[in-house]
MIGUZA-948695 format. One record per atom (N, C-alpha, C): residue number from 1; chain; y negated, z, x negated. Coordinates in steps of 0.02 Angstrom, whole numbers. Atoms other than C-alpha are relative to their C-alpha. Layout:
BEGIN
<NUM; "A"; <Y; Z; X>>
...
This chain:
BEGIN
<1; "A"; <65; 28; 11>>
<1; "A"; <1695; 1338; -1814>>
<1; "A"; <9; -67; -37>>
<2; "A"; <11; 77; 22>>
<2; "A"; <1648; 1141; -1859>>
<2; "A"; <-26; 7; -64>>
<3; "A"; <32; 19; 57>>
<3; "A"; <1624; 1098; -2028>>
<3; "A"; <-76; -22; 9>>
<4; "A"; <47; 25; -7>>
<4; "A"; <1432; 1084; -2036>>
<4; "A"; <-39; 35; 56>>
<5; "A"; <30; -29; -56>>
<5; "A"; <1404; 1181; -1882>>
<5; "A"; <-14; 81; -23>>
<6; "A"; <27; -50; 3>>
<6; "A"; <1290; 1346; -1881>>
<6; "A"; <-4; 68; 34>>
<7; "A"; <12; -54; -97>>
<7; "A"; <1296; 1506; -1745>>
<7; "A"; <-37; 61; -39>>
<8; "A"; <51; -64; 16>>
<8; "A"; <1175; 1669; -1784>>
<8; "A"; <3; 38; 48>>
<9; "A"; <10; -42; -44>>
<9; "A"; <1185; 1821; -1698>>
<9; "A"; <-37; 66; -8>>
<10; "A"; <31; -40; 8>>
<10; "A"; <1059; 1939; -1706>>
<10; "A"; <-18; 59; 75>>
<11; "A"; <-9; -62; -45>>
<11; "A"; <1066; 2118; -1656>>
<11; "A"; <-70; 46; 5>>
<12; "A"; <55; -34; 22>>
<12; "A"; <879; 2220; -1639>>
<12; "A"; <1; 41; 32>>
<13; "A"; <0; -75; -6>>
<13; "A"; <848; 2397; -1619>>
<13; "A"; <-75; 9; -18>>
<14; "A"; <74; -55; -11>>
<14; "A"; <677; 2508; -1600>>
<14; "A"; <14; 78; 13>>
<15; "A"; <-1; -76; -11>>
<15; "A"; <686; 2684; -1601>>
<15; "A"; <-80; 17; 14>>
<16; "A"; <88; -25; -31>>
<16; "A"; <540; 2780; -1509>>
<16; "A"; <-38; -23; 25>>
<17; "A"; <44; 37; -5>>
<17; "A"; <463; 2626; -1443>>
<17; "A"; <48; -50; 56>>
<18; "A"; <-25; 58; -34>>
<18; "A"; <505; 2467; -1343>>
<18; "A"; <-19; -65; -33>>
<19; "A"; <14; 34; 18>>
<19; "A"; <502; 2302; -1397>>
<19; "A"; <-77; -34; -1>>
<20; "A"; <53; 44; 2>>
<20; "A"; <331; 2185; -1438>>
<20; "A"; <4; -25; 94>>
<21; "A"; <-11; 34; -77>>
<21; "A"; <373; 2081; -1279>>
<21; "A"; <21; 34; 45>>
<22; "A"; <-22; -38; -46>>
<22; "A"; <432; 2205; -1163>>
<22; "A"; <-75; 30; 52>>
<23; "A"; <72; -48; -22>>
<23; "A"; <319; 2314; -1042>>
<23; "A"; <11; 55; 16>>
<24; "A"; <-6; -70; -19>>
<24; "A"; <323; 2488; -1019>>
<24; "A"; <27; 42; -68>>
<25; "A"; <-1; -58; 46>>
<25; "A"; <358; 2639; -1115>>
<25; "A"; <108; -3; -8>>
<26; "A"; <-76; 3; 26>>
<26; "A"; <543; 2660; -1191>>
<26; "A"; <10; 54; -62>>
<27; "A"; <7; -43; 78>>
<27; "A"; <614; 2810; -1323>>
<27; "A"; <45; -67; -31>>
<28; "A"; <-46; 48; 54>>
<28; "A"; <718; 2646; -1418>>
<28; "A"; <17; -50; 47>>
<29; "A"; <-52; 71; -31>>
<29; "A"; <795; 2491; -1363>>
<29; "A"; <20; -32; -55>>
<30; "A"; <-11; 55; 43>>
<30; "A"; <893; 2368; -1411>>
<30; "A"; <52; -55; 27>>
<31; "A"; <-27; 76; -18>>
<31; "A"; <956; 2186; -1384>>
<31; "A"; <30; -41; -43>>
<32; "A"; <-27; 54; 45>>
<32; "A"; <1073; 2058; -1452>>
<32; "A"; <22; -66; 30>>
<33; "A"; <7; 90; 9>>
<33; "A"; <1081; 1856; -1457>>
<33; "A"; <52; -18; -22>>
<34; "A"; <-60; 24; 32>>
<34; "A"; <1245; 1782; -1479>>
<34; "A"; <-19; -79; -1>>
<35; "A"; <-2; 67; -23>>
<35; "A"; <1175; 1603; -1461>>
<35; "A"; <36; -49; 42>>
<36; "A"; <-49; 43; -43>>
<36; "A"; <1290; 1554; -1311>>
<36; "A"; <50; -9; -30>>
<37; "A"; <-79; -4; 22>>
<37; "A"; <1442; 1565; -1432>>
<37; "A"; <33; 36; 18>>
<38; "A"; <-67; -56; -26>>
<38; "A"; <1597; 1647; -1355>>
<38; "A"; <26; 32; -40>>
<39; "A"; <-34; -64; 61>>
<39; "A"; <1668; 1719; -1500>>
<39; "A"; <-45; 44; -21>>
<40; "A"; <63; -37; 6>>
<40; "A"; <1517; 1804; -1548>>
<40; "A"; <-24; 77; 69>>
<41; "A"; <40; -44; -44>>
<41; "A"; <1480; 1879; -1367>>
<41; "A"; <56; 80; -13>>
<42; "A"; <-23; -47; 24>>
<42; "A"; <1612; 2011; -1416>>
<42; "A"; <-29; 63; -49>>
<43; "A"; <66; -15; 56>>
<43; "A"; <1515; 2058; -1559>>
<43; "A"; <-63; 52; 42>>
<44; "A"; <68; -22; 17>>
<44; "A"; <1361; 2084; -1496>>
<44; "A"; <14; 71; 79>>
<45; "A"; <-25; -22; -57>>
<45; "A"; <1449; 2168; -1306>>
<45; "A"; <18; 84; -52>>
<46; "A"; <-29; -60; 55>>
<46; "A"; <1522; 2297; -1468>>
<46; "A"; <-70; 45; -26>>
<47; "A"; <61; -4; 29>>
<47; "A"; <1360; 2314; -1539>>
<47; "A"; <-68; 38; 60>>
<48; "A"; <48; -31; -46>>
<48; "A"; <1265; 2360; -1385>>
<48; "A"; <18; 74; 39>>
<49; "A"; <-16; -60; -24>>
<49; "A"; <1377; 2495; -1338>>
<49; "A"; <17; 59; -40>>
<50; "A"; <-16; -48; 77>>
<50; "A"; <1410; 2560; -1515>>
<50; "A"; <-57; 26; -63>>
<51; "A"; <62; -5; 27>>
<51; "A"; <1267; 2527; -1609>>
<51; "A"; <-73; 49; -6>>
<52; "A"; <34; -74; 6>>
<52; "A"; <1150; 2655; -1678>>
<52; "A"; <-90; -51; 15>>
<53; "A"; <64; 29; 3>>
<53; "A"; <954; 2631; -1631>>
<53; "A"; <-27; 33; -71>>
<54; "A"; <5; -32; 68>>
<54; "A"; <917; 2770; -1739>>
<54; "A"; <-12; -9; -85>>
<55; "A"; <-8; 19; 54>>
<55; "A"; <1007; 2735; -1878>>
<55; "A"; <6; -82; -22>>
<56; "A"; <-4; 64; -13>>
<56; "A"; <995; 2549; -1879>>
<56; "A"; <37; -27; -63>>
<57; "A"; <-31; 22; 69>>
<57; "A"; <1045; 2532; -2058>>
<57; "A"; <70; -1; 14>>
<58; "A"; <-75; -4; 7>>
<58; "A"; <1214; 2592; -2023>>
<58; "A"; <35; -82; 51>>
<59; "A"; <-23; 60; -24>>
<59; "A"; <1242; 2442; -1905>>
<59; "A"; <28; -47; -51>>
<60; "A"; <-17; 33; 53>>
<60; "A"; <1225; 2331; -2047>>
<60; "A"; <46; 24; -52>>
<61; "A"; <-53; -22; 34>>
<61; "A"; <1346; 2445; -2165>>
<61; "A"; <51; -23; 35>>
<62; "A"; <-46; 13; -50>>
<62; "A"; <1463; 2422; -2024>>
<62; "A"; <38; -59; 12>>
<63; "A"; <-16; 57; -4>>
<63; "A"; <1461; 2238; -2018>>
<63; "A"; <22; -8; -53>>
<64; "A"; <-11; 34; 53>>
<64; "A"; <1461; 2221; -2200>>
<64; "A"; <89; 17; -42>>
<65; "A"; <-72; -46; 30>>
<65; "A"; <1625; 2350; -2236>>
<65; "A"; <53; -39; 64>>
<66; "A"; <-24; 16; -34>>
<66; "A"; <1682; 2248; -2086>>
<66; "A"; <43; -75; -16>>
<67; "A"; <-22; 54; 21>>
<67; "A"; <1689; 2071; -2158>>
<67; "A"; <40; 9; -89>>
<68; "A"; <-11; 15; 87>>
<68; "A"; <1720; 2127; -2349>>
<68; "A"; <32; 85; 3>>
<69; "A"; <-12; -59; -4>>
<69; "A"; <1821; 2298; -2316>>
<69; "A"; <16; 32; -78>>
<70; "A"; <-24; -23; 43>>
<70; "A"; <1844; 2328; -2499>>
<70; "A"; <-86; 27; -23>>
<71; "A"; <84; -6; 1>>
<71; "A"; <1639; 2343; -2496>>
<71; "A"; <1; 79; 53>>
<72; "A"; <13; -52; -36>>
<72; "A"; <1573; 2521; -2486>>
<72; "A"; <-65; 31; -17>>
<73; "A"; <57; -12; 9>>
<73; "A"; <1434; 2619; -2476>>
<73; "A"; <6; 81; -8>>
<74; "A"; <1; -71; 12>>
<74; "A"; <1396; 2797; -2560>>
<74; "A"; <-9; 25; 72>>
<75; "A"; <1; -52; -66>>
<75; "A"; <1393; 2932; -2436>>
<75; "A"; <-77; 7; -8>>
<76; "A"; <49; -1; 11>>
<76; "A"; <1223; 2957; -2377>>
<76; "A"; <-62; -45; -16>>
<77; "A"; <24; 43; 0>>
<77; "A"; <1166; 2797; -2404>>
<77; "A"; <-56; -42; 56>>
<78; "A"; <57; -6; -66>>
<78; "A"; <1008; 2751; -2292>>
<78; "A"; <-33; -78; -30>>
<79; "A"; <10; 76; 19>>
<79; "A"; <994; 2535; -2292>>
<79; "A"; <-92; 15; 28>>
<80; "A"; <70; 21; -36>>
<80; "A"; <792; 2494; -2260>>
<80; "A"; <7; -84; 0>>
<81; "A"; <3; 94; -17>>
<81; "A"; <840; 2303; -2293>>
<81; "A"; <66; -2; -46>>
<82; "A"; <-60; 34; 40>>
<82; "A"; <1005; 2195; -2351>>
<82; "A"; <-2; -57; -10>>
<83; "A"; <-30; 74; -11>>
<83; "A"; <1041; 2022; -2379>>
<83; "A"; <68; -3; -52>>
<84; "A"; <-45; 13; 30>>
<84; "A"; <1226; 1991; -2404>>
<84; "A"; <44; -57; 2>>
<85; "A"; <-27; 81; -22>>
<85; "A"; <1331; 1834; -2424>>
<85; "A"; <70; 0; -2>>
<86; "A"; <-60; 16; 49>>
<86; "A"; <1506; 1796; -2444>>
<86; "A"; <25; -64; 31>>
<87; "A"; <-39; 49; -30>>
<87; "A"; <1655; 1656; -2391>>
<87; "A"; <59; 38; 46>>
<88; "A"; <-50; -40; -47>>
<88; "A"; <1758; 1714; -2237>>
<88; "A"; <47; -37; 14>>
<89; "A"; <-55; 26; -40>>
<89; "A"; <1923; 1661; -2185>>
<89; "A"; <37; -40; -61>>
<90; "A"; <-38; 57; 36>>
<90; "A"; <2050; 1530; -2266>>
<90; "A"; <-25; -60; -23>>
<91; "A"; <26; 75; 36>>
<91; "A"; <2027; 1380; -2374>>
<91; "A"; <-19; -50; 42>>
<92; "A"; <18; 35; -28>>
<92; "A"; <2042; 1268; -2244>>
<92; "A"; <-53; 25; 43>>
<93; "A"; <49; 6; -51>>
<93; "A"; <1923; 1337; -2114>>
<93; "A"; <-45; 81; -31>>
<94; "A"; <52; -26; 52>>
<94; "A"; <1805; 1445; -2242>>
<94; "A"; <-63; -10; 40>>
<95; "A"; <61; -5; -12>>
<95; "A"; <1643; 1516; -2186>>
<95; "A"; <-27; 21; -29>>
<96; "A"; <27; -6; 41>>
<96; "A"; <1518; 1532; -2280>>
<96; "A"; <-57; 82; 52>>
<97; "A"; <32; -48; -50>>
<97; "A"; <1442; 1719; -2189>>
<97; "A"; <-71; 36; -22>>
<98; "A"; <38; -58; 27>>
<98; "A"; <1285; 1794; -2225>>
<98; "A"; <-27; 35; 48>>
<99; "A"; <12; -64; -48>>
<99; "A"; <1213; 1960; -2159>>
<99; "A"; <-51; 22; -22>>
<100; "A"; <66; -21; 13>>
<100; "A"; <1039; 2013; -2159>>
<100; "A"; <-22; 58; 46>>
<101; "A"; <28; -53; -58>>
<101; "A"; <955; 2191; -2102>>
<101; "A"; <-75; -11; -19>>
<102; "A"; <46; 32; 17>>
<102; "A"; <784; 2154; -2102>>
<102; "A"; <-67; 31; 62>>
<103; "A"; <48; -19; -66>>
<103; "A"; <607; 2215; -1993>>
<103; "A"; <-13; -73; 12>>
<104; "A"; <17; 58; -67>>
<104; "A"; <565; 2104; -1854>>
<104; "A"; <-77; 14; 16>>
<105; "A"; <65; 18; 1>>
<105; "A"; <386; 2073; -1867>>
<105; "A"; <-23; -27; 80>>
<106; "A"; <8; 32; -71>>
<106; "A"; <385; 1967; -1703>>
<106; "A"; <6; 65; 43>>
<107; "A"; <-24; -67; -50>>
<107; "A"; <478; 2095; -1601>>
<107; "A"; <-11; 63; -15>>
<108; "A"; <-7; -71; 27>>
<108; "A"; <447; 2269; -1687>>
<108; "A"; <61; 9; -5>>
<109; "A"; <-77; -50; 18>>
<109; "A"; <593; 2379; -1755>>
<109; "A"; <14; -61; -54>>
<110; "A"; <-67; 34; 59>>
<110; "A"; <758; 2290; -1874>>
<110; "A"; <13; -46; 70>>
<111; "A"; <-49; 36; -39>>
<111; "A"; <850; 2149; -1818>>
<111; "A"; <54; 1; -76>>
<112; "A"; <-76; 26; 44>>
<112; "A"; <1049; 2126; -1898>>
<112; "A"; <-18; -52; 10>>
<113; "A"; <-7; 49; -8>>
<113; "A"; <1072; 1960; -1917>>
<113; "A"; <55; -39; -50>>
<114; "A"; <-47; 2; 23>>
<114; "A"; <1229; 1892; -1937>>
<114; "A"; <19; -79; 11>>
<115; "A"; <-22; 92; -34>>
<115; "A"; <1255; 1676; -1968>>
<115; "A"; <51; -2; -48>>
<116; "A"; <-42; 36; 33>>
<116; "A"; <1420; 1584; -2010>>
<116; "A"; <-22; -97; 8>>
<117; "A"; <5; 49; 10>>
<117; "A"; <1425; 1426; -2061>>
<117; "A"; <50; -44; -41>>
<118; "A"; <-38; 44; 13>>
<118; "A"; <1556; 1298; -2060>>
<118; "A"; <2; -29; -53>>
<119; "A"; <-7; 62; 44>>
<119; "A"; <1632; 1205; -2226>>
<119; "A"; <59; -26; 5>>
């Protein structure tokens, strides 16, 4: 990633329902946005086949024990919202990552949402 440059990938989930914009009846869905970044479509390709609707929280545990594996979460632990930040990678090519679980007002259900950002 470019110093200065941004990418966001957000992952959303519905249990019992279908999205705002959608049409028809659905028990859950869910969709993810890599913004046309290639490294990312991995991610979200992981995320759509792994990813809990259900439990949506755990997604976000998942990501977060993913980037910061020394980061944990009691057993039993049930996220309703996160916002977490840190710096990923090496000095020279340092990202600055944050990770948000969050309801999606627009769309119904949670969206993850996961941006790096180049320094």
């Amino acid at each position: 990633m470019k110093p200065g440059e941004t990418r966001v990938l957000r992952f959303n989930t519905i249990p019992g329902s279908n999205f705002k914009d959608r049409e028809g009846q659905a028990h859950g869905a869910k969709r993810c946005d890599f913004g046309s970044y290639e490294p990312a479509k991995a991610v979200c390709e992981h995320l759509m086949e792994f990813g809990s609707v259900e439990s949506a929280g755990y997604n976000a545990k998942s990501e977060i024990t993913c980037l910061s594996p020394t980061t944990r979460f009691a057993a039993g632990t049930k996220l309703n919202a996160i916002a977490f930040s840190l710096t990923f990678g090496g000095d020279a090519h340092a990202s600055l990552v944050d990770v948000a679980f969050t309801e999606d007002k627009e769309l119904g259900g949670m969206v993850l949402s996961i941006s790096a950002a180049g320094s």
